[in-house]
N, C-alpha and C positions, 0 to 999 in steps of 0.2 A: 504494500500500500504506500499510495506516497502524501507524505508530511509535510506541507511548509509553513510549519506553525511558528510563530513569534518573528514572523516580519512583516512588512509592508504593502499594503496595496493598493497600488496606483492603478484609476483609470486610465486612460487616454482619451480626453472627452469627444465624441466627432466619428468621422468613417474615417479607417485606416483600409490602404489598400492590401485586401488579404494574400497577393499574392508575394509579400514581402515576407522573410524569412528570417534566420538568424540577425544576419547584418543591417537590413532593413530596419527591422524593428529595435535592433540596437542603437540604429542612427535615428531614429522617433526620440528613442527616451534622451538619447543624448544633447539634440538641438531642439527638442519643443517643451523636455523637461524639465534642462538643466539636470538632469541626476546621471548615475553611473549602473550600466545595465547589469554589472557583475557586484553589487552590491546587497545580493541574495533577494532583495525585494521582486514580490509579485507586479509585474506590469500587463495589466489586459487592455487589448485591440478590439475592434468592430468591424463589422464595412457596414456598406452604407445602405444596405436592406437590412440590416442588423438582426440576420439571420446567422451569424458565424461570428465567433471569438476566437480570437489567440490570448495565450496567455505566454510570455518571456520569466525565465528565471533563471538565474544561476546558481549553481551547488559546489561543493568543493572539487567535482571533474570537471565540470564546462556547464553549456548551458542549454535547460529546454526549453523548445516550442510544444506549447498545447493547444491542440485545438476543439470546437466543438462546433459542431454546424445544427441548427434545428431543421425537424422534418416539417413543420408547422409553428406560425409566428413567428414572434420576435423578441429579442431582449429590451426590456428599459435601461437604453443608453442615453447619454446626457449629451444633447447635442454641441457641437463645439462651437465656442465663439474666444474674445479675445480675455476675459475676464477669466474662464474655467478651463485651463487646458488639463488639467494633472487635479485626480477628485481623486481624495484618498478614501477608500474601505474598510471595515471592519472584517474579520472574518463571517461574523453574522451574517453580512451584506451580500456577501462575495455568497456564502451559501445560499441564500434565496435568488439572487440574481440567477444564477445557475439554473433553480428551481423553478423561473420562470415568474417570480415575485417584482414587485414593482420597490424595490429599497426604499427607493426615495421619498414615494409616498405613507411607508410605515414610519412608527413614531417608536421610536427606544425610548425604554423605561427610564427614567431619570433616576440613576445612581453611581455613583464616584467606581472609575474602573483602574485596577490595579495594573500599571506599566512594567511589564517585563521586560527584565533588564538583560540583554546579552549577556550566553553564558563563553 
């Protein structure tokens, strides 16, 4: 099974062209995020039927591409403009997105969450 628990998740707000690959998508996070693709943080992609996701991550060998494509619908993606490029996640989030859950229109329960600190 695979784990990438206690890091980061960045959207990328907008359609990314899915046919862009390791490098591609390392040069996204690189000039539209300012961050660094090898950083172990989750970075997920769209296109622009936002029928299909990529997700970017790096591990202590190199780095994966994940993808998911739906057979029907869409995901709630956050359209992209000049104020919202990089929308960070919860893991919570990132689980219902998946699920086919609208995130952004659910409301977290208000209580103080504990920051894990790198081990």
């Amino acid at each position: 099974m695979l784990t990438f628990g206690g890091r980061r998740i960045y959207l990328v707000a907008g359609a990314t062209d899915m046919r862009k690959s390791f490098n591609g998508l390392s040069g996204i996070v690189r000039e539209r995020l300012d961050a660094d693709p090898m950083s172990r943080h989750l970075f997920l992609f769209c296109n622009r039927h936002r029928n299909r996701l990529k997700v970017l991550v790096a591990d202590e060998s190199g780095m994966w591409v994940l993808s998911k494509r739906l057979d029907r619908g869409t995901f709630a993606w956050p359209a992209g403009d000049a104020t919202a490029v990089r929308i960070e996640y919860r893991e919570e989030q990132l689980a219902l997105l998946l699920r086919g859950f609208d995130a952004e229109r659910l409301q977290a329960r208000p209580w103080k969450r504990r920051v894990l600190q790198p081990s």
